[in-house]
mmCIF file of the N, C-alpha and C atoms, coordinates in Angstrom:
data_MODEL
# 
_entry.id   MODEL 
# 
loop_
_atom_site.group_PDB 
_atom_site.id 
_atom_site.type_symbol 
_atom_site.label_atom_id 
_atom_site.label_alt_id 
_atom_site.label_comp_id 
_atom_site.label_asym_id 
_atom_site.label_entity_id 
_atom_site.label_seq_id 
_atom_site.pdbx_PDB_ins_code 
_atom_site.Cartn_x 
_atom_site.Cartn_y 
_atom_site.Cartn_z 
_atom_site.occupancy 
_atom_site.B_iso_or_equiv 
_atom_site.pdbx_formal_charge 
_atom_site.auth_seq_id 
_atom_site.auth_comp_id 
_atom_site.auth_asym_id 
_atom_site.auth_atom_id 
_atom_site.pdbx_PDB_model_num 
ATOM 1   N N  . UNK A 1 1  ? 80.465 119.546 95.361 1.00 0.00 ? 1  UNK A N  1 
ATOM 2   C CA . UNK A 1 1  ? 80.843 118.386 94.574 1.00 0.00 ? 1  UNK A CA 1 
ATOM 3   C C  . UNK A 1 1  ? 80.139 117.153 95.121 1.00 0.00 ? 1  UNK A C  1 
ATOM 4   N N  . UNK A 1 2  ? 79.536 116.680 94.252 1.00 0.00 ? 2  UNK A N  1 
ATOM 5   C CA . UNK A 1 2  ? 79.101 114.927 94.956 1.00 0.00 ? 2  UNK A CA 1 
ATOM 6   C C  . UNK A 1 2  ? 80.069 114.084 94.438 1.00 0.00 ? 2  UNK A C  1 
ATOM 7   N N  . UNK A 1 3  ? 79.730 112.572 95.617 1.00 0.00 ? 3  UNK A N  1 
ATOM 8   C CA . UNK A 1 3  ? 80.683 112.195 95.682 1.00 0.00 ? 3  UNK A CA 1 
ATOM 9   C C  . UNK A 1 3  ? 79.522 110.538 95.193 1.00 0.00 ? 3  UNK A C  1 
ATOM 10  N N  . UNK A 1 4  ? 79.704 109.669 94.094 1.00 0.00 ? 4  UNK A N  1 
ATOM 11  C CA . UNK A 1 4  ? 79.156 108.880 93.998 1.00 0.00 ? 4  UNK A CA 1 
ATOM 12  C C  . UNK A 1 4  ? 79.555 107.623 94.766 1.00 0.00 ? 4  UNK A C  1 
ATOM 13  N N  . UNK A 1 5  ? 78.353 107.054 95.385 1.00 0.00 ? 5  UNK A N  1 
ATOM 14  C CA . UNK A 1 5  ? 78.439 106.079 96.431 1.00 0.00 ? 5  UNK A CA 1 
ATOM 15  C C  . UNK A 1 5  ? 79.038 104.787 95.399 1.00 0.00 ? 5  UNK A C  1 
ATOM 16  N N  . UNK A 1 6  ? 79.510 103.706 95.987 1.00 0.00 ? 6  UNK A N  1 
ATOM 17  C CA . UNK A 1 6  ? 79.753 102.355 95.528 1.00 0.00 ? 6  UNK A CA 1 
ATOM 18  C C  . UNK A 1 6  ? 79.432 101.837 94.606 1.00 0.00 ? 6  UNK A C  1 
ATOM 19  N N  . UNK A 1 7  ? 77.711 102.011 94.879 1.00 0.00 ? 7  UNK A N  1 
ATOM 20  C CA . UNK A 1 7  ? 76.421 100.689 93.999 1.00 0.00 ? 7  UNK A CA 1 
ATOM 21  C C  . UNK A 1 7  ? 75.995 101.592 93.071 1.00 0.00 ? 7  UNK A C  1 
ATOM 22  N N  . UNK A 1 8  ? 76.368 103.162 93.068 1.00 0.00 ? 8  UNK A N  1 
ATOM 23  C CA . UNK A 1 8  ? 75.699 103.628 92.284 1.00 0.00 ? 8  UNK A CA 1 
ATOM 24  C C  . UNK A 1 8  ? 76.964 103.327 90.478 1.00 0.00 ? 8  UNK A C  1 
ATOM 25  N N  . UNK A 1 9  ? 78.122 103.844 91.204 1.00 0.00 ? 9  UNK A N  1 
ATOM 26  C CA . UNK A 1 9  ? 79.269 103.342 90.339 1.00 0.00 ? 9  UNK A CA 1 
ATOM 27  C C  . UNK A 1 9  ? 78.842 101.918 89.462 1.00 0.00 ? 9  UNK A C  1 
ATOM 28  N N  . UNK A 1 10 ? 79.274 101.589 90.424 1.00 0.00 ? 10 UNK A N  1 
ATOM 29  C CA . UNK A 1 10 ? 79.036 99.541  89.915 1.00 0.00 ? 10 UNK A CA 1 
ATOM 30  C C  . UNK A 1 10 ? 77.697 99.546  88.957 1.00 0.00 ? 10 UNK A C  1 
ATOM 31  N N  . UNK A 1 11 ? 77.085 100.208 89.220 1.00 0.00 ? 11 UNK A N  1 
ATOM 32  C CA . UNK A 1 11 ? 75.454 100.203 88.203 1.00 0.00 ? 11 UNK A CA 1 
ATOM 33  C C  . UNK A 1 11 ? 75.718 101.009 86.971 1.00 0.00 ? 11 UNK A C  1 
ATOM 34  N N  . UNK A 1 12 ? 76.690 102.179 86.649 1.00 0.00 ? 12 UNK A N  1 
ATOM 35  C CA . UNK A 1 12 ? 76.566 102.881 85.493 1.00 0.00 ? 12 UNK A CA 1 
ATOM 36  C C  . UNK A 1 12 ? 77.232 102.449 84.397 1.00 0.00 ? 12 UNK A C  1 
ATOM 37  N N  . UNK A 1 13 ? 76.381 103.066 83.479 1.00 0.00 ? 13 UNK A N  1 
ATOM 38  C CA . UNK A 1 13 ? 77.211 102.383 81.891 1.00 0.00 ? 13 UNK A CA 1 
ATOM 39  C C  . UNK A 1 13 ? 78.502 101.958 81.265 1.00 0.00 ? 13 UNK A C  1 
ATOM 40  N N  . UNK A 1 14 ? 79.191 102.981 82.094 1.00 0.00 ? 14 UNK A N  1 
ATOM 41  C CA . UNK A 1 14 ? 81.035 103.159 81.849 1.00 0.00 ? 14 UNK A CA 1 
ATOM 42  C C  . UNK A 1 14 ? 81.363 102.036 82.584 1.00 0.00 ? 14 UNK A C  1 
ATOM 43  N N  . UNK A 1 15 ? 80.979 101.540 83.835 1.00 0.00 ? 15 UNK A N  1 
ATOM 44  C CA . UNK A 1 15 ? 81.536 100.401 84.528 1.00 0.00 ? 15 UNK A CA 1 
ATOM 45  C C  . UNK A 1 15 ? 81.787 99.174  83.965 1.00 0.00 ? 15 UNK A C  1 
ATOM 46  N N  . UNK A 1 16 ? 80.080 99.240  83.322 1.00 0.00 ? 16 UNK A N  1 
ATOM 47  C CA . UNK A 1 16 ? 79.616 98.014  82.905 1.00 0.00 ? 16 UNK A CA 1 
ATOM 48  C C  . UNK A 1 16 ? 80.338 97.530  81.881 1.00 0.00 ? 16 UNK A C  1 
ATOM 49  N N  . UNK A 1 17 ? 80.232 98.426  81.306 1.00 0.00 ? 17 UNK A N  1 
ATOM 50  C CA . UNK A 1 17 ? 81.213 99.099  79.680 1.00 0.00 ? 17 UNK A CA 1 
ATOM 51  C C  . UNK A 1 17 ? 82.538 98.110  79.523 1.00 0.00 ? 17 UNK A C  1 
ATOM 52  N N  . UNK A 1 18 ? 82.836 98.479  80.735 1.00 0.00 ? 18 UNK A N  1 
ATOM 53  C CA . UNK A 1 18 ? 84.493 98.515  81.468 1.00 0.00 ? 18 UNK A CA 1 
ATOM 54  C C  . UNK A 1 18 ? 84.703 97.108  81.757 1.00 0.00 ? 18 UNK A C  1 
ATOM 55  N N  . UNK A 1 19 ? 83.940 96.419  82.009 1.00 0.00 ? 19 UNK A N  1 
ATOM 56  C CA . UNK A 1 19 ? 83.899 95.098  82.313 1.00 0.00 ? 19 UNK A CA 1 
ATOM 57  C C  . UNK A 1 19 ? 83.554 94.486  81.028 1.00 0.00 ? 19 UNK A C  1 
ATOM 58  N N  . UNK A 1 20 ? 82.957 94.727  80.399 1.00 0.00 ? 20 UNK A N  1 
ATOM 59  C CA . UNK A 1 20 ? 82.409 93.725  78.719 1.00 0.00 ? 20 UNK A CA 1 
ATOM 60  C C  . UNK A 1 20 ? 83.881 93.992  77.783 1.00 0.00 ? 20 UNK A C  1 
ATOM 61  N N  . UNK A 1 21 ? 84.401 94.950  78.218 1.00 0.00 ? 21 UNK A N  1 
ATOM 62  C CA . UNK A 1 21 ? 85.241 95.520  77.230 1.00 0.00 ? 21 UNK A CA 1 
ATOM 63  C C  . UNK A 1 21 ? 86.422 94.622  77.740 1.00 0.00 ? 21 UNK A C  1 
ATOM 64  N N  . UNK A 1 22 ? 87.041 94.722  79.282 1.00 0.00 ? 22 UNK A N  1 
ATOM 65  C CA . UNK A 1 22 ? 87.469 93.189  80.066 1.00 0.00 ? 22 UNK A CA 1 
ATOM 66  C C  . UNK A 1 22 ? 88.045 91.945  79.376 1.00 0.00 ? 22 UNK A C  1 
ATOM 67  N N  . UNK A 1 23 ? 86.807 91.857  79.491 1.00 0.00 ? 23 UNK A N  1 
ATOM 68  C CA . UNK A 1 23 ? 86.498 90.312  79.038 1.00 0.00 ? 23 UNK A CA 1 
ATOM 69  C C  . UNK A 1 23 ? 86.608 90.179  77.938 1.00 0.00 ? 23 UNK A C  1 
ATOM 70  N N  . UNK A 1 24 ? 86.485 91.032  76.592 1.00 0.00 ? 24 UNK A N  1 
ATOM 71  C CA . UNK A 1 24 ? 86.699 90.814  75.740 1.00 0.00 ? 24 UNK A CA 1 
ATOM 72  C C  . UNK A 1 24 ? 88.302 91.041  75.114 1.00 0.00 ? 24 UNK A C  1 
ATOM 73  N N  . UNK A 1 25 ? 88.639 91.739  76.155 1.00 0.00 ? 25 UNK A N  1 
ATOM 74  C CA . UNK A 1 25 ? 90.045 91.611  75.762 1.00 0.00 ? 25 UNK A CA 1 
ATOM 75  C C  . UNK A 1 25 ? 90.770 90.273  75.916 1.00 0.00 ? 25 UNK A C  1 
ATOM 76  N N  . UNK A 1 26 ? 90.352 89.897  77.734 1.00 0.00 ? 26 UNK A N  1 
ATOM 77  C CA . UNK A 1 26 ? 90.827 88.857  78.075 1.00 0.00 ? 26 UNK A CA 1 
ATOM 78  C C  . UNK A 1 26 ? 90.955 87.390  77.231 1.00 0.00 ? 26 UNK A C  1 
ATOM 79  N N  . UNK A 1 27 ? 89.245 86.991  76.387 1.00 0.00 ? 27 UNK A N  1 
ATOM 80  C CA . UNK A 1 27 ? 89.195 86.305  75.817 1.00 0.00 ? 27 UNK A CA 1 
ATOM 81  C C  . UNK A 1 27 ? 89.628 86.151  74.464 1.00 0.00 ? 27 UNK A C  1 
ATOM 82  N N  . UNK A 1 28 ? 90.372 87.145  73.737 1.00 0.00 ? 28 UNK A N  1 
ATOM 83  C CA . UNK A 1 28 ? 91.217 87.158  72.858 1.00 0.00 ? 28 UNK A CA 1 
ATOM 84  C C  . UNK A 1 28 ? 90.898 86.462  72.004 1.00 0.00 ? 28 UNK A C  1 
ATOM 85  N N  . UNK A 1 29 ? 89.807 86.471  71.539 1.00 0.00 ? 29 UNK A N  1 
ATOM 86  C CA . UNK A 1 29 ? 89.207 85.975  69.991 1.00 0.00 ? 29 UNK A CA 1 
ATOM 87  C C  . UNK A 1 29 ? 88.052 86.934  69.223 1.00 0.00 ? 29 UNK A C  1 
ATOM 88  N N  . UNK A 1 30 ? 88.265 86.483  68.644 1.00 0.00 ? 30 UNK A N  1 
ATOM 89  C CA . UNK A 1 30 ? 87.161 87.421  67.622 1.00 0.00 ? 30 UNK A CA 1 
ATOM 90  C C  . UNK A 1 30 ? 86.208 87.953  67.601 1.00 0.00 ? 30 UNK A C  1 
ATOM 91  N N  . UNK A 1 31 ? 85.419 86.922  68.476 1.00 0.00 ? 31 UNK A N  1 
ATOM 92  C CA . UNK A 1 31 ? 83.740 87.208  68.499 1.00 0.00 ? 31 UNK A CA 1 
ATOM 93  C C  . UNK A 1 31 ? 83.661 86.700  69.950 1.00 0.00 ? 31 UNK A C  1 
ATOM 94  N N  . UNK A 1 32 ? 82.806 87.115  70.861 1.00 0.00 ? 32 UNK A N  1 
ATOM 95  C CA . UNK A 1 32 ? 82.391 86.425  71.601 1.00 0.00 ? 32 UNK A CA 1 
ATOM 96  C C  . UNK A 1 32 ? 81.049 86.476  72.055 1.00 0.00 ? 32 UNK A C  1 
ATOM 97  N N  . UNK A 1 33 ? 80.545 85.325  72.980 1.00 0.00 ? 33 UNK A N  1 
ATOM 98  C CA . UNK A 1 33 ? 79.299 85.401  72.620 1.00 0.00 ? 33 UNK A CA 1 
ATOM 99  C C  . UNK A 1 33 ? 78.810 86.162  74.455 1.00 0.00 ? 33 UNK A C  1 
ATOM 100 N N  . UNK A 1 34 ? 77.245 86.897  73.896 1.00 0.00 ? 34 UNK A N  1 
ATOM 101 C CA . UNK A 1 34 ? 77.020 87.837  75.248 1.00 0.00 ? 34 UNK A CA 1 
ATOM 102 C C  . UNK A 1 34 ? 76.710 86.908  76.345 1.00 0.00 ? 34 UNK A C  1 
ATOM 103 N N  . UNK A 1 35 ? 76.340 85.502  75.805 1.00 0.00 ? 35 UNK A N  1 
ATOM 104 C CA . UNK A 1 35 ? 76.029 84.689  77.380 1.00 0.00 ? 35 UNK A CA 1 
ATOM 105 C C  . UNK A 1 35 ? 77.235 84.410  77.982 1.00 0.00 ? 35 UNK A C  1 
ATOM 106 N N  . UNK A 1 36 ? 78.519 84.524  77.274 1.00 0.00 ? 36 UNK A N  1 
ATOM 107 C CA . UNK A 1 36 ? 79.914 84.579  78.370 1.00 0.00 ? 36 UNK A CA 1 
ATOM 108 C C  . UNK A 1 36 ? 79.934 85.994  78.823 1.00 0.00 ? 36 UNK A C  1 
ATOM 109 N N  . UNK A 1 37 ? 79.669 86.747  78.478 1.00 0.00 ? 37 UNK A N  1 
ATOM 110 C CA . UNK A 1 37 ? 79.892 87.980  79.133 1.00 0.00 ? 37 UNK A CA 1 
ATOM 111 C C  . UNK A 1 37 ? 78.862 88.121  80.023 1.00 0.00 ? 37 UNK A C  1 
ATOM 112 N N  . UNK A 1 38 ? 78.009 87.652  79.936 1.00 0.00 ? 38 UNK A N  1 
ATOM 113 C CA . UNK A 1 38 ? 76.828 88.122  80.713 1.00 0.00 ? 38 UNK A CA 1 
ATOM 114 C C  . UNK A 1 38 ? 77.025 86.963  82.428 1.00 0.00 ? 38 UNK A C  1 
ATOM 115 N N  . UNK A 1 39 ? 77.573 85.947  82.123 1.00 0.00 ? 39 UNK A N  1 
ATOM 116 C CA . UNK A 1 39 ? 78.391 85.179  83.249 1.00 0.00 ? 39 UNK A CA 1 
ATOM 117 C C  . UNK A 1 39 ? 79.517 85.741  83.616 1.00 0.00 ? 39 UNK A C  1 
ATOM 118 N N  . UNK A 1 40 ? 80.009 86.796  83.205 1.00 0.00 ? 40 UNK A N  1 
ATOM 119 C CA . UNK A 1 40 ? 81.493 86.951  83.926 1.00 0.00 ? 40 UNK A CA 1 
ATOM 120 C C  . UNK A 1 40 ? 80.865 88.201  84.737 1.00 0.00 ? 40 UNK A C  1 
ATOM 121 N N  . UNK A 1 41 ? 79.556 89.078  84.483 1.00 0.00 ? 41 UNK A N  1 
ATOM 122 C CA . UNK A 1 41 ? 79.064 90.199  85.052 1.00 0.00 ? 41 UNK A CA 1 
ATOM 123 C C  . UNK A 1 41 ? 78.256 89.863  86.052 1.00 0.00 ? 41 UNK A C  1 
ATOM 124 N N  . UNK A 1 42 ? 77.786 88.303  86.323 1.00 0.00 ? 42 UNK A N  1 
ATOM 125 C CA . UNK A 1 42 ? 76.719 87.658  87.216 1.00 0.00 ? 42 UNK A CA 1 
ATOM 126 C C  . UNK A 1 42 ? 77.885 87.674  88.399 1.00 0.00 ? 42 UNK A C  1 
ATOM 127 N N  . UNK A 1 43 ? 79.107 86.939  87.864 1.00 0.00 ? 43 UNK A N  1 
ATOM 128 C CA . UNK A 1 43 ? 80.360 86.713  89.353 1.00 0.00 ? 43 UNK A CA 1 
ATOM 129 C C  . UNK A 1 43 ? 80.773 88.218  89.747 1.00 0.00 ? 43 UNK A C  1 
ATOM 130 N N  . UNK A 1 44 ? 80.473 89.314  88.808 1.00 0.00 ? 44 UNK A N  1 
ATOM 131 C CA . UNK A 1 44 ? 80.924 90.699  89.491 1.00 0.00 ? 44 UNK A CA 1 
ATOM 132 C C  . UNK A 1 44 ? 79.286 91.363  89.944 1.00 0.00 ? 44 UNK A C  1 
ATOM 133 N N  . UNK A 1 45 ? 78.233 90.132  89.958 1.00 0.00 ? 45 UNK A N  1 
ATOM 134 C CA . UNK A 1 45 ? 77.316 90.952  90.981 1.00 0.00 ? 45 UNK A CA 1 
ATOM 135 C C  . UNK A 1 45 ? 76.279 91.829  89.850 1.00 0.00 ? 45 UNK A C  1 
ATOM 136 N N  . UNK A 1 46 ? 76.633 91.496  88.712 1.00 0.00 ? 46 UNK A N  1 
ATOM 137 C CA . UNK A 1 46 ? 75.706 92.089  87.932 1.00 0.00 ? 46 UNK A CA 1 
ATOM 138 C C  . UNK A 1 46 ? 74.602 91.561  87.052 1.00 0.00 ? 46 UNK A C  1 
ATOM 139 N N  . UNK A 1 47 ? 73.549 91.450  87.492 1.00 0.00 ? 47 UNK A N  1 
ATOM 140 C CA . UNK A 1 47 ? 72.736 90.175  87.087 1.00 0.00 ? 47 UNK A CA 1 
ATOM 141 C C  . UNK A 1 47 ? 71.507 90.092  86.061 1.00 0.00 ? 47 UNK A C  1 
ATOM 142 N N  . UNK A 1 48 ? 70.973 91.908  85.932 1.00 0.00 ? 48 UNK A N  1 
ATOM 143 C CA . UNK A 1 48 ? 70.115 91.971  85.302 1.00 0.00 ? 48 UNK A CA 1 
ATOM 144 C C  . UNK A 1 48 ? 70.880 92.634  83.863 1.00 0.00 ? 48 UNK A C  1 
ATOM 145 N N  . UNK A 1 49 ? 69.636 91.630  83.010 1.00 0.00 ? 49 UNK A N  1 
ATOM 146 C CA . UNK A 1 49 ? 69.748 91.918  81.024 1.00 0.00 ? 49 UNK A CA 1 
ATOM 147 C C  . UNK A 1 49 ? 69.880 93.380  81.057 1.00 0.00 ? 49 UNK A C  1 
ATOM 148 N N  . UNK A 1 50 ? 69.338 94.105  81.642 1.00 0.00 ? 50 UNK A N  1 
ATOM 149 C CA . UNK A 1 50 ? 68.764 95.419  81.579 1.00 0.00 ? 50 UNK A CA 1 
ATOM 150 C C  . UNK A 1 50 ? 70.240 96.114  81.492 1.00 0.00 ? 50 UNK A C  1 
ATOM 151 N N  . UNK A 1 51 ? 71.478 95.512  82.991 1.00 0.00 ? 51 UNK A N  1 
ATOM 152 C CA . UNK A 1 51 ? 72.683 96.487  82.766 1.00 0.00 ? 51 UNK A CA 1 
ATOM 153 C C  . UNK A 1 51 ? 73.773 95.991  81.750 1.00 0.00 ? 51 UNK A C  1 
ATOM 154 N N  . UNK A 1 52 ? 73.199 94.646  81.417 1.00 0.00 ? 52 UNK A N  1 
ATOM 155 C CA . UNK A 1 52 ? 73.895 94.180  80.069 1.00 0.00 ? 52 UNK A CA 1 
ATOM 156 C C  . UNK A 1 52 ? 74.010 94.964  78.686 1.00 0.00 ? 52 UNK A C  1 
ATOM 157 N N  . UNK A 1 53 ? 72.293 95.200  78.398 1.00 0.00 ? 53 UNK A N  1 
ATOM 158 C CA . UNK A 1 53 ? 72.091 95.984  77.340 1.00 0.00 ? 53 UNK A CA 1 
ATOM 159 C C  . UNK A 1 53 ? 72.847 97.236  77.647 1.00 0.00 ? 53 UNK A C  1 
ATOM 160 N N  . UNK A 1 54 ? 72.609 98.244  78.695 1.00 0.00 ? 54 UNK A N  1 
ATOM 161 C CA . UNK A 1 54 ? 72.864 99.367  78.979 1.00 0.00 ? 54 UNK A CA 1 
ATOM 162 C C  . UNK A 1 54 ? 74.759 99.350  79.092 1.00 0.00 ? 54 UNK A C  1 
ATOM 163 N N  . UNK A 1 55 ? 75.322 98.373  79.217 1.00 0.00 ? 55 UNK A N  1 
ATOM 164 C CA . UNK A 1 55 ? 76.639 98.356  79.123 1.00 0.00 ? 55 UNK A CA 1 
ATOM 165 C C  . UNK A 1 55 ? 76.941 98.011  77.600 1.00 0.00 ? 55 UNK A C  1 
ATOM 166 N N  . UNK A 1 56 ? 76.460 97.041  76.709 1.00 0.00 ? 56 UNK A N  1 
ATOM 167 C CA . UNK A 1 56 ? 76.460 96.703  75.174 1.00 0.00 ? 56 UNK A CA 1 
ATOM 168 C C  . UNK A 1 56 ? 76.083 98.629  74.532 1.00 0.00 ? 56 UNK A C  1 
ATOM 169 N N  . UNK A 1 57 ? 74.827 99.151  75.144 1.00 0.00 ? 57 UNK A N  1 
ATOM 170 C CA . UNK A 1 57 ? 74.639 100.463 74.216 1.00 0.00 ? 57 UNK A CA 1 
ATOM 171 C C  . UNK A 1 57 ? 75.719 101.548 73.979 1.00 0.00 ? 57 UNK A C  1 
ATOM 172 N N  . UNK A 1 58 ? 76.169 101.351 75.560 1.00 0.00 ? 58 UNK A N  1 
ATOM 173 C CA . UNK A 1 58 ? 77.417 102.672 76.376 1.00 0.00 ? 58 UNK A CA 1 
ATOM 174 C C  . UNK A 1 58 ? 78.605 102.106 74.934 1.00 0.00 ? 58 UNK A C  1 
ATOM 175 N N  . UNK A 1 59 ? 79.119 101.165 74.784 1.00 0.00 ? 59 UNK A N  1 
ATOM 176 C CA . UNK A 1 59 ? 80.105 101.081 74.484 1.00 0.00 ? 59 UNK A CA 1 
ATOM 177 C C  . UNK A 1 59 ? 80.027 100.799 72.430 1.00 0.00 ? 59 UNK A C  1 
ATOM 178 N N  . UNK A 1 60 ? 78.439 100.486 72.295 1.00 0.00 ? 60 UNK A N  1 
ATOM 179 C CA . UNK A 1 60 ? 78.781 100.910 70.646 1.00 0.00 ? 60 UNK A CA 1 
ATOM 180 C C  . UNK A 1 60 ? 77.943 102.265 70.556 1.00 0.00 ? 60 UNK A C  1 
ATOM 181 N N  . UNK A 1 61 ? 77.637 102.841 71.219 1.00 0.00 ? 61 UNK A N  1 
ATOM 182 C CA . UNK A 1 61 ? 77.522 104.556 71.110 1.00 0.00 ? 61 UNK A CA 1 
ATOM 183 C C  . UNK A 1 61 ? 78.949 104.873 71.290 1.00 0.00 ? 61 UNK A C  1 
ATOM 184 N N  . UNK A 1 62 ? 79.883 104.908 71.455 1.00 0.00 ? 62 UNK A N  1 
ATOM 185 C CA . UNK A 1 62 ? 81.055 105.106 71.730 1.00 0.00 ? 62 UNK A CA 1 
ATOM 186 C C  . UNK A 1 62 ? 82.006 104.628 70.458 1.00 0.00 ? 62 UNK A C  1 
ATOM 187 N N  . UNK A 1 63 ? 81.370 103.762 69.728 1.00 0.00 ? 63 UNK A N  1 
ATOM 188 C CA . UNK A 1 63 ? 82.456 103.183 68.342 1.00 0.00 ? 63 UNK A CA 1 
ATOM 189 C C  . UNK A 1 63 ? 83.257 102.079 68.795 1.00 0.00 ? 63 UNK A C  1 
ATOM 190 N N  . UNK A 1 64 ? 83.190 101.806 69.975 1.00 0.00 ? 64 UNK A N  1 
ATOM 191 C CA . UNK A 1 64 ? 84.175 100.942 70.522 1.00 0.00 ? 64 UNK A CA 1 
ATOM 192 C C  . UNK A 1 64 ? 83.923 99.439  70.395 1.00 0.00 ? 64 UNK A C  1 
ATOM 193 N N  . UNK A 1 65 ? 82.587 98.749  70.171 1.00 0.00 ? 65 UNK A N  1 
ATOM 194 C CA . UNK A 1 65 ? 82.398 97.496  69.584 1.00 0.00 ? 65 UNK A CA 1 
ATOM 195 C C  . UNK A 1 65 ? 81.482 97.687  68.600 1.00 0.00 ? 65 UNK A C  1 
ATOM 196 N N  . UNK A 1 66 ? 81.114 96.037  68.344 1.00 0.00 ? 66 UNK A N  1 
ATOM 197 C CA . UNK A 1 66 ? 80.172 96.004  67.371 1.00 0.00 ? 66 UNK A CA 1 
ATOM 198 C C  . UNK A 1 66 ? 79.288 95.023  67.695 1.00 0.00 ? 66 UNK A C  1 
ATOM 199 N N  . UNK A 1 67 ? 78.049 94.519  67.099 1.00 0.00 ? 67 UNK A N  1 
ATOM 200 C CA . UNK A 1 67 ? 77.509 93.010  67.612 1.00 0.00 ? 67 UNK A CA 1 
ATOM 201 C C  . UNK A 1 67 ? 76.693 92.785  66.942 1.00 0.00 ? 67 UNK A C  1 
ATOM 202 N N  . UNK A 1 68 ? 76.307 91.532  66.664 1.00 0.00 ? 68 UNK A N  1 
ATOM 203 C CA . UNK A 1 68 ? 75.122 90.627  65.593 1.00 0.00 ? 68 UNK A CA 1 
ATOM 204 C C  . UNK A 1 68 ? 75.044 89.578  66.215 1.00 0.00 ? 68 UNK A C  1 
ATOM 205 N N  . UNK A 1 69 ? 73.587 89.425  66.442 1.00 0.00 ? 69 UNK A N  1 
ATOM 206 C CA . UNK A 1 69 ? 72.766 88.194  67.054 1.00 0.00 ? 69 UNK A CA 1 
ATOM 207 C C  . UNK A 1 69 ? 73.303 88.301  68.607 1.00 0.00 ? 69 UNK A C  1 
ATOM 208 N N  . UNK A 1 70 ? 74.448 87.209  68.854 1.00 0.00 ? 70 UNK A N  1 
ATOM 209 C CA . UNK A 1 70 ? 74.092 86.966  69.875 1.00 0.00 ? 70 UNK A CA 1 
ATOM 210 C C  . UNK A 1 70 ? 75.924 87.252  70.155 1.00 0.00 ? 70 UNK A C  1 
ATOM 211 N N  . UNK A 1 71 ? 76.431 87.341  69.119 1.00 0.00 ? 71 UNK A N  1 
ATOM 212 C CA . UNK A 1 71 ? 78.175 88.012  69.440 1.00 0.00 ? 71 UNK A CA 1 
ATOM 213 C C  . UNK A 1 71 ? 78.470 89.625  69.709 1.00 0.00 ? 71 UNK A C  1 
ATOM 214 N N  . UNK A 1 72 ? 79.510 89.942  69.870 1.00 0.00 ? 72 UNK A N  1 
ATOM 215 C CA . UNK A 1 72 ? 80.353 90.897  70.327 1.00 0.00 ? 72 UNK A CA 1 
ATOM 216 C C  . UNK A 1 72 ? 81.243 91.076  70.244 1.00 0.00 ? 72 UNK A C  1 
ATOM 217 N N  . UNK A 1 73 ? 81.750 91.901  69.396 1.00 0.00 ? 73 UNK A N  1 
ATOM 218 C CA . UNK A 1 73 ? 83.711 91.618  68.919 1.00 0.00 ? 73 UNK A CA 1 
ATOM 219 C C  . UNK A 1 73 ? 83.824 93.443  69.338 1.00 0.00 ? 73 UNK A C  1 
ATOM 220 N N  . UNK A 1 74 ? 85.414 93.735  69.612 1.00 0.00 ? 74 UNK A N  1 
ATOM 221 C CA . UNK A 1 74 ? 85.698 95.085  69.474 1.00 0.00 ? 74 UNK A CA 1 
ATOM 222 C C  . UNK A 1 74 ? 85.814 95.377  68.229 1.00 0.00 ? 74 UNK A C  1 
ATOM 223 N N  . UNK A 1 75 ? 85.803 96.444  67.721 1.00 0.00 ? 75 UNK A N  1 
ATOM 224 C CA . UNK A 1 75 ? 85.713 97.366  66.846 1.00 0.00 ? 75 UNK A CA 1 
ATOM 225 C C  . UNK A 1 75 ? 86.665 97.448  65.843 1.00 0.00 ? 75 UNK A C  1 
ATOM 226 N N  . UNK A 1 76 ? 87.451 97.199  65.095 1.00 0.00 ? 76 UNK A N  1 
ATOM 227 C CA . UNK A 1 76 ? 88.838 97.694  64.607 1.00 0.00 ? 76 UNK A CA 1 
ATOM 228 C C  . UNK A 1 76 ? 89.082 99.014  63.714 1.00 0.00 ? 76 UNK A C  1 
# 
């Protein structure tokens, strides 16, 4: 069995996922926009577009949001 280290966690899609999904609960409106999310993932250490996108893909491959332009709402 392996056992995944820390940084490798903190780097994968589901985490990231896990955190956009967060915040969007937290902020409890409709739409929100990815440059707040993308600041609440800079204070958890996550800094590059790259695990932004890869956390935005994880979670509408999944059905679980949606997004246009530059928003992000969950799914209903």
């Amino acid at each position: 069995m392996m056992v995944a280290n820390s940084n490798s966690v903190k780097s994968s899609a589901m985490y990231i996922g896990y955190l956009i999904l967060k915040e969007l609960k937290e902020k409890n409106s409709e739409k929100v926009s990815i440059y707040d999310v993308s600041k609440v993932l800079k204070k958890k250490g996550i800094s590059s577009s790259r695990q932004l996108v890869l956390g935005l893909s994880f979670l509408y491959s999944v059905d679980i949001v949606e997004f246009e332009e530059a928003n992000v709402w969950i799914k209903k």
